[in-house]
MARBADO-738224 format. One line per field, with one value per residue (C-alpha): y, x, z; chain; residue in three letters. Coordinates in steps of 0.2 Angstrom, whole numbers. Layout:
<nodes>
y = (Y; ...)
x = (X; ...)
z = (Z; ...)
kette = (A; ...)
rest = (ALA; ...)
</nodes>
This chain:
<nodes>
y = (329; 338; 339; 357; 357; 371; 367; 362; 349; 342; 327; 322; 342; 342; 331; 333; 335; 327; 317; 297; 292; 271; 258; 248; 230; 213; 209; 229; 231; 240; 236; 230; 246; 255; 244; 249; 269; 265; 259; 273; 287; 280; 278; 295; 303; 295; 303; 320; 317; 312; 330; 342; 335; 336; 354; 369; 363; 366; 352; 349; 330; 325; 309; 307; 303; 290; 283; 270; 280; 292; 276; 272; 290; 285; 274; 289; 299; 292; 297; 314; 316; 310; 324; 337; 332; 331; 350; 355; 345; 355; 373; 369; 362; 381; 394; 386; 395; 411; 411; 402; 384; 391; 405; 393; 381; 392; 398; 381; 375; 390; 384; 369; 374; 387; 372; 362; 375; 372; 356; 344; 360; 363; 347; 347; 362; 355; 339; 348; 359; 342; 331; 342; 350; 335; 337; 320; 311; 319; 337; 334; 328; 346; 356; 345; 351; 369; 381; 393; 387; 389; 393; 376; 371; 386; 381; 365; 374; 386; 371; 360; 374; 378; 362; 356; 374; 370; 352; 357; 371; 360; 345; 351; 348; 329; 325; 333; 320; 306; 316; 326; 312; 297; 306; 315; 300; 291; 305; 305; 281; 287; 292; 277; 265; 275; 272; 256; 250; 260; 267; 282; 294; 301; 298; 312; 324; 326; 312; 302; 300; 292; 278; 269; 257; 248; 236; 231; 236; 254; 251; 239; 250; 265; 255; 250; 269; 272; 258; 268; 283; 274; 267; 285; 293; 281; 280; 302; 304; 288; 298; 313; 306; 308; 307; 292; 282; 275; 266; 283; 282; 265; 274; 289; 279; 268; 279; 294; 280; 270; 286; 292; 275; 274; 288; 286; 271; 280; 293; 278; 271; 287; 293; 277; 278; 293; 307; 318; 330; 316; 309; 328; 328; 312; 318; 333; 322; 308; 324; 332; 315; 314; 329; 326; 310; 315; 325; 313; 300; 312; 317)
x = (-474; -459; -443; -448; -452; -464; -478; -491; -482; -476; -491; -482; -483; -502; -506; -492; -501; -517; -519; -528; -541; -537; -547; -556; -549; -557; -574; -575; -593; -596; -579; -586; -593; -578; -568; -577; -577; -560; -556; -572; -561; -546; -550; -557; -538; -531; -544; -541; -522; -524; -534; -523; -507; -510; -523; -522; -541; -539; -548; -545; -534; -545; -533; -514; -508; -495; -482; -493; -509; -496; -493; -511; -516; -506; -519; -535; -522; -529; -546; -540; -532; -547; -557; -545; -545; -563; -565; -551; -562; -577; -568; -562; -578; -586; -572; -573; -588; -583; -564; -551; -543; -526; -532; -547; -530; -518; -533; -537; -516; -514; -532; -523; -506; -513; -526; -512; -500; -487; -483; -478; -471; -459; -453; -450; -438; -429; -426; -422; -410; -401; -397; -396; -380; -371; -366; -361; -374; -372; -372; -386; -395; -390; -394; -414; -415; -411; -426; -420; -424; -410; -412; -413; -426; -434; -433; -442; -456; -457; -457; -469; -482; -479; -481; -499; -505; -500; -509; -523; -529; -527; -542; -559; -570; -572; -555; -550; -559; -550; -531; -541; -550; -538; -522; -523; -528; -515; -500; -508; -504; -486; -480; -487; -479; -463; -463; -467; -454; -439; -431; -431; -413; -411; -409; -424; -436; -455; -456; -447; -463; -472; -459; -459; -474; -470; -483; -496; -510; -512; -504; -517; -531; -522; -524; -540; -547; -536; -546; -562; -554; -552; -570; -575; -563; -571; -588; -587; -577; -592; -604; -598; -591; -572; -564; -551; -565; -567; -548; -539; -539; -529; -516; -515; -512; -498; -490; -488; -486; -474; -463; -463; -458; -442; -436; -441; -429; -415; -414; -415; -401; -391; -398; -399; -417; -431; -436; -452; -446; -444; -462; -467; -459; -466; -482; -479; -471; -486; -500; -487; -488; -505; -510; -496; -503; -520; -517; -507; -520; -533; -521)
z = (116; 120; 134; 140; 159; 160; 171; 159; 150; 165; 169; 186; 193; 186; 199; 212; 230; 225; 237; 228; 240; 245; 239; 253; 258; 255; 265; 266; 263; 247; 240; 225; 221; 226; 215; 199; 207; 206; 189; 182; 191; 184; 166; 167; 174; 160; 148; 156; 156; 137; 133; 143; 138; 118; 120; 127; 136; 152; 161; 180; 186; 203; 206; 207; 192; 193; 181; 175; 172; 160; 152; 149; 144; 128; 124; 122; 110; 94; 100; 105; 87; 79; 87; 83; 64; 66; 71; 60; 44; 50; 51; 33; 27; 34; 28; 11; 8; 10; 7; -7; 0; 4; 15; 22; 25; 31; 47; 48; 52; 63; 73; 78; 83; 94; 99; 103; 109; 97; 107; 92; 82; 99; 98; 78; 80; 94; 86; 69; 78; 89; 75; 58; 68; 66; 83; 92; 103; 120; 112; 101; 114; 126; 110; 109; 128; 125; 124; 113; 94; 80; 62; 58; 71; 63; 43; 48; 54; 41; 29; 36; 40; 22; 16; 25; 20; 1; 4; 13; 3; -13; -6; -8; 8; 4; 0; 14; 27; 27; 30; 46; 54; 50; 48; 64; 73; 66; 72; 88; 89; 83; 104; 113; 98; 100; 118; 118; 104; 107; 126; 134; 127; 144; 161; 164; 157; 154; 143; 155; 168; 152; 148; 166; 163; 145; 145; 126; 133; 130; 111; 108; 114; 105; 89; 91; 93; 76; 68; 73; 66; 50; 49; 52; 40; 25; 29; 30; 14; 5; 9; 3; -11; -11; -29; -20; -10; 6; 3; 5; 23; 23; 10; 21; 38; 30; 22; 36; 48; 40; 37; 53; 61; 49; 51; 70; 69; 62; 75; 90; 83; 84; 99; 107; 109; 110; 117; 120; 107; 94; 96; 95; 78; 73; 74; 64; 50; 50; 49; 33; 24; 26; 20; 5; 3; 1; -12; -21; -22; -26; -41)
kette = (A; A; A; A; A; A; A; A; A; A; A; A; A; A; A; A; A; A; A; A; A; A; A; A; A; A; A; A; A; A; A; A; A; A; A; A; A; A; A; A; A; A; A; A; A; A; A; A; A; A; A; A; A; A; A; A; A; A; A; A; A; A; A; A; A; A; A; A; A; A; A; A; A; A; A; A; A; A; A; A; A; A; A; A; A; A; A; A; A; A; A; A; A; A; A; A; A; A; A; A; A; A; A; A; A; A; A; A; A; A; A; A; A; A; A; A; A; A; A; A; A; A; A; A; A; A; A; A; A; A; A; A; A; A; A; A; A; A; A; A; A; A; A; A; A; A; A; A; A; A; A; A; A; A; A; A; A; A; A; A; A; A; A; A; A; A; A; A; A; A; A; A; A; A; A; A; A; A; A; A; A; A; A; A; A; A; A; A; A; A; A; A; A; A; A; A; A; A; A; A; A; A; A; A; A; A; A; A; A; A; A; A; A; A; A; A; A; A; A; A; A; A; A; A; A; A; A; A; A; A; A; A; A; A; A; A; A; A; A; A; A; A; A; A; A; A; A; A; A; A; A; A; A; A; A; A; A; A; A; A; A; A; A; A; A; A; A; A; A; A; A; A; A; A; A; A; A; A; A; A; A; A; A; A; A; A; A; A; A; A; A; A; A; A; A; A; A; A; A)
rest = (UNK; UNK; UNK; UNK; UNK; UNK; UNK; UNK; UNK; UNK; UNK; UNK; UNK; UNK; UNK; UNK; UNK; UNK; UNK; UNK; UNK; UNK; UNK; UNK; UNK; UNK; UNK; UNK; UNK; UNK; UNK; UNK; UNK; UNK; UNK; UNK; UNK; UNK; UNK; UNK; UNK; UNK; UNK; UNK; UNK; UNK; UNK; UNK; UNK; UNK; UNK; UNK; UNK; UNK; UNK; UNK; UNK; UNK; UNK; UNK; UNK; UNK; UNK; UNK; UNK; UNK; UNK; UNK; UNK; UNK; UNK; UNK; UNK; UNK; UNK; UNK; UNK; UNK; UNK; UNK; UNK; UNK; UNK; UNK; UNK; UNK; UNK; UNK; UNK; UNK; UNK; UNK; UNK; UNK; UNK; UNK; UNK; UNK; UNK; UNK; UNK; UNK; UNK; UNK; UNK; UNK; UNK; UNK; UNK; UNK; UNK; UNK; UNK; UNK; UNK; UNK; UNK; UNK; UNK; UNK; UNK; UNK; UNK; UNK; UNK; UNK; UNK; UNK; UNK; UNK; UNK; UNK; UNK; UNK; UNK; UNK; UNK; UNK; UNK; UNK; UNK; UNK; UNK; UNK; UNK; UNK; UNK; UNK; UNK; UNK; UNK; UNK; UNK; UNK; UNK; UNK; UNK; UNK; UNK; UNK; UNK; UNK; UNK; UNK; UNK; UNK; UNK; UNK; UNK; UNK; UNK; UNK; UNK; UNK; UNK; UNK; UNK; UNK; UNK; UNK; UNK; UNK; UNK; UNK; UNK; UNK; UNK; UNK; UNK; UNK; UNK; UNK; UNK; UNK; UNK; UNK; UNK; UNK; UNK; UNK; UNK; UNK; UNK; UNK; UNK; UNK; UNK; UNK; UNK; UNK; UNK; UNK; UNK; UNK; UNK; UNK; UNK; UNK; UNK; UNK; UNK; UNK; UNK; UNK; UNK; UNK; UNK; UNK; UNK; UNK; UNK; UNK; UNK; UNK; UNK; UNK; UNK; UNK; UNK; UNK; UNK; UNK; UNK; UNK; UNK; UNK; UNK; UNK; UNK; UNK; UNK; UNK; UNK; UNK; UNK; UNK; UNK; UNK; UNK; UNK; UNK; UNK; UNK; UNK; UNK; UNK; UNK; UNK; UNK; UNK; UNK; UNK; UNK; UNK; UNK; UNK; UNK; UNK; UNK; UNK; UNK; UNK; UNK; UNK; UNK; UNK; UNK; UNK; UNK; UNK; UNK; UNK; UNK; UNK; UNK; UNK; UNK; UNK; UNK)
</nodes>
């Protein structure tokens, strides 16, 4: 998630002019039907919502999306970054056949950003370049906005494209599970927790339209598809025997959960909250430490 207002990444133009068809009133016959139409189709909006906004997948929004199905769209993220790490683990698992793990690693990173259309990577420069200029608040927060990345904006990508390669292409096919399925899954909980925990920086932007509805709900449903993402993540690396068990998920979780939220934390207090681009760089930080992680435990 970024602050850039091209079109794609802005949720309200996806479904600006769709016109929401009204739900029948009491002793309306059928209601009842219409009702659970209703709540079918809405789930489904914030499903699509959910895939279009992280993927370049181009799949079509046939309801107005309002400030609250945003909100709720949160909640599918983890399952959405559970399916990513799942292909990217199976990509991996395939080139390792034919090619060495670094270059089988460095495809499989570029397979995902172009999958994602550097969405998180966007919003890792912006943030590098914002507050490693040591400018004040208000400027730092102009220089996040800006669409032109600086050198340092561009360091931190160079380093952290790097440093998954490095990590990635050092786990065999096994070891390499639980940091795909779970650690992916796990980056994607980070926004709707970021949201949920700490305001909005500014007055507008893209991420602005996703901050207006604040309540548990969709957290809780986000951590329950990370809990499915951890059952998967172990049960996949048991069976194929990963040299740290089934327990390297919970290791990978915490730790690139834990690191993100802290230095989440430090940015709010600076800031005086969060921004698109700073949950876009939080899920390039918890991916990085689960990867690193990974390989750490392995070792």
């Amino acid at each position: 998630m970024n602050d850039e207002t091209e079109p794609r990444r802005d949720a309200d133009s996806q479904a600006e002019g769709v016109a929401r068809p009204p739900l029948p009133g009491p002793g309306v016959a059928g209601s009842g039907d219409a009702l659970t139409s209703g709540a079918r189709s809405g789930t489904l909006t914030q499903l699509t919502l959910a895939v279009t906004f992280l993927t370049g997948i181009p799949l079509p929004v046939r309801s107005e999306a309002t400030p609250a199905d945003l909100w709720r769209s949160m909640a599918w993220y983890p399952l959405v970054g559970l399916a990513l790490g799942a292909a990217a683990w199976g990509l991996y698992s395939g080139l390792l056949v034919v090619l060495p793990g670094l270059v089988a690693a460095a495809l499989v990173i570029a397979a995902l950003e172009l999958v994602t259309r550097g969405l998180h990577m966007d919003g890792l420069m912006d943030t590098a370049d914002g507050l490693l200029s040591g400018a004040p608040r208000e400027r730092a927060l102009e220089i996040m906005k800006d669409s032109h990345a600086g050198a340092l904006g561009v360091l931190a990508a160079v380093f952290v494209v790097v440093l998954k390669v490095a990590a990635l292409g050092a786990l065999s096919r096994a070891d390499a599970a639980a940091p795909l399925l779970a650690g992916w899954a796990a980056a994607r909980a980070l926004p709707p927790l970021g949201v949920y925990l700490w305001p909005y920086a500014r007055l507008e932007g893209t991420g602005a339209a996703f901050t207006r509805e604040r309540t548990p709900g969709p957290v809780l449903v986000a951590l329950g598809f990370l809990a499915v993402a951890l059952v998967v993540a172990a049960a996949v690396a048991t069976t194929l025997g990963a040299a740290a068990g089934w327990w390297v998920s919970l290791v990978v979780v915490g730790a690139g959960m834990g690191a993100t939220l802290g230095l989440q934390a430090l940015i709010a207090r600076r800031l005086g909250g969060l921004t698109g681009d700073v949950y876009g760089m939080g899920v390039q930080v918890a991916e990085v430490a689960a990867l690193v992680v990974g390989c750490a435990v392995v070792a």
